[in-house]
N, C-alpha and C positions, 0 to 999 in steps of 0.2 A: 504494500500500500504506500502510496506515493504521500509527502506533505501534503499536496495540494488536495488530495483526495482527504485525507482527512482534517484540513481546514473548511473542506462542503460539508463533511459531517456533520463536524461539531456546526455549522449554521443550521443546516436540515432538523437536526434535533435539539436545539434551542441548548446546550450545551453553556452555562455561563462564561461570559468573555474573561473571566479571570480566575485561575488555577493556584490557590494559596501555594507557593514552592516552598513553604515550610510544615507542609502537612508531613507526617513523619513520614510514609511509601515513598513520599518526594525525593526528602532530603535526606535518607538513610537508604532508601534498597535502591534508588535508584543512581542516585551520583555512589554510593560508597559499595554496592556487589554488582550491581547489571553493569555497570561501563569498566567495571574488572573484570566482567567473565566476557564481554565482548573485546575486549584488548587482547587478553588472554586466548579468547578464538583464532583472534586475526593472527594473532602471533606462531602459535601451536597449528596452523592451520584446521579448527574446529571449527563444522559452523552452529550460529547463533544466530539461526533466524528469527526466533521468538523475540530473544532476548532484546537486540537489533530493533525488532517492529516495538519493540514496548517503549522502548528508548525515544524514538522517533515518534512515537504517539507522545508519550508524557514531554518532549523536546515542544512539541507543537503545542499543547495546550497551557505547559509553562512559559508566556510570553518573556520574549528576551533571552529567554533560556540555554545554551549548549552547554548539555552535561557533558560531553566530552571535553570540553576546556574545566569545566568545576568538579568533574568527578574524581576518583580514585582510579587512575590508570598504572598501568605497568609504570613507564616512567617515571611517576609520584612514586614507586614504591620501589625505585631505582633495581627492578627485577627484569630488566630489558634481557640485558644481556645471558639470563641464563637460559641451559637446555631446558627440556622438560623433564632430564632425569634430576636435575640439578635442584627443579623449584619444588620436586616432591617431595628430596631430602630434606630439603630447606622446610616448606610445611610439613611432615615428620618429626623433624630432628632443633627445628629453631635455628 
């Protein structure tokens, strides 16, 4: 589903035009596990289409909003560079 597709939506179903971004789904699963587990796809090569569309929904309805610049990404958690044998140890072992 495309932005613009669901900018019709939200008009079609009267959807109110502003989306508190501090309601906790927002500001917790959305910036700090869905835009990690989507980094972490893109990186690993997984895919994350759900996750991906949930992003881009909640992007769109929180005006102003890119949780990809405000979320928790690999980079924030300076874990780019490792394998994927490397980040298991890592969550494992600390």
């Amino acid at each position: 589903m495309t932005q613009a597709e669901i900018l019709e939506m939200r008009s079609a179903w009267n959807i109110p035009a502003k989306i508190d971004k501090n309601m906790r789904f927002i500001s917790e699963d959305v910036q700090e596990c869905l835009i990690l587990i989507s980094t972490l796809g893109t990186k690993y090569n997984l895919p994350t289409p759900i996750v991906n569309s949930l992003i881009c929904l909640f992007s769109t309805l929180v005006e102003n909003q890119d949780f990809y610049k405000t979320g928790r990404t690999m980079e924030k958690l300076s874990i780019t560079q490792k394998t994927i044998e490397e980040l298991n140890l890592f969550l494992q072992e600390g």
